[in-house]
C-alpha positions in Angstrom: 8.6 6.1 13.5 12.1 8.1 12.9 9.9 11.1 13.2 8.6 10.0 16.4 12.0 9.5 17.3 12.9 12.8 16.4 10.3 14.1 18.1 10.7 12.6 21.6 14.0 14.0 21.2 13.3 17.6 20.5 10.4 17.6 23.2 10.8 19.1 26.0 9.1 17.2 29.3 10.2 13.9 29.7 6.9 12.8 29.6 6.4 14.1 26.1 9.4 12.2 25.5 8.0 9.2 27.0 4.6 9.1 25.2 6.2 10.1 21.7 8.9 7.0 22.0 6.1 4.6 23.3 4.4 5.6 20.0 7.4 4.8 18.0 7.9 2.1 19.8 4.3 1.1 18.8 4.8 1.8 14.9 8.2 0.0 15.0 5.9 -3.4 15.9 3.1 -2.6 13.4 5.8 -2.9 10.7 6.4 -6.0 11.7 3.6 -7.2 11.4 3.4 -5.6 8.0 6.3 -7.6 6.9 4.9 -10.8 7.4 1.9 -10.1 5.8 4.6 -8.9 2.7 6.0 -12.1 3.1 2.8 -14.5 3.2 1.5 -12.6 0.2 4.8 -13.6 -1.5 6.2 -9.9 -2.0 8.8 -10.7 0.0 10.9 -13.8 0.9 11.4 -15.4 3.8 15.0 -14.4 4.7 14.6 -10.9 3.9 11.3 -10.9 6.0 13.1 -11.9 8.7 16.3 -10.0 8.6 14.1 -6.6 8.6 12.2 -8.0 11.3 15.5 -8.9 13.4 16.5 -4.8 12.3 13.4 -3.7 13.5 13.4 -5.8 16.9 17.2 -3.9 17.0 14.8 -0.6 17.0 12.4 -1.3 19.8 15.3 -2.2 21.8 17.0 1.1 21.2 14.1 3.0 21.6 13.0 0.7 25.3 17.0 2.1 26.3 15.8 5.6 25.6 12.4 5.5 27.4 14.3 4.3 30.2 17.6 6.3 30.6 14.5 9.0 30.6 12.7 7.8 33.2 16.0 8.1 34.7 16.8 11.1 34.2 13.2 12.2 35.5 13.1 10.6 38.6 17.0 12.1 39.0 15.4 15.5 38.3 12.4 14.8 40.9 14.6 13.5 43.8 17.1 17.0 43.1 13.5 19.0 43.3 14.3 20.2 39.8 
């Protein structure tokens, strides 16, 4: 997922960007879901299940901000006929 991240960012066409983050985005809820299954295997505890998930849910919203400050920025580049 930080790879994705890093990706998006070095990428060139906004939608590269776009489908790189959504994938990240996508990975970021996948582990997740692999921390509750942690958790109900008993490799993990409860509170420590949730505070990576509340990190993780801190992610997605960072990377939604980026996917849409780009879509921004695209549809300022369209409307300048950039």
């Amino acid at each position: 997922m930080i790879d994705a991240i890093a990706e998006a960012y070095s990428s060139y066409y906004f939608n590269d960007k776009i489908k790189i983050l959504y994938s990240g985005r996508r990975e970021a809820g996948e582990t997740q879901s692999h921390i509750r299954k942690l958790e109900g295997k008993g490799y993990i505890n409860n509170e420590k299940a949730n505070e990576v998930i509340l990190e993780y849910e801190g992610l997605i919203r960072g990377i939604n901000a980026f996917i849409n400050d780009l879509k921004k920025q695209r549809e300022s580049k369209k409307d300048k006929g950039v």
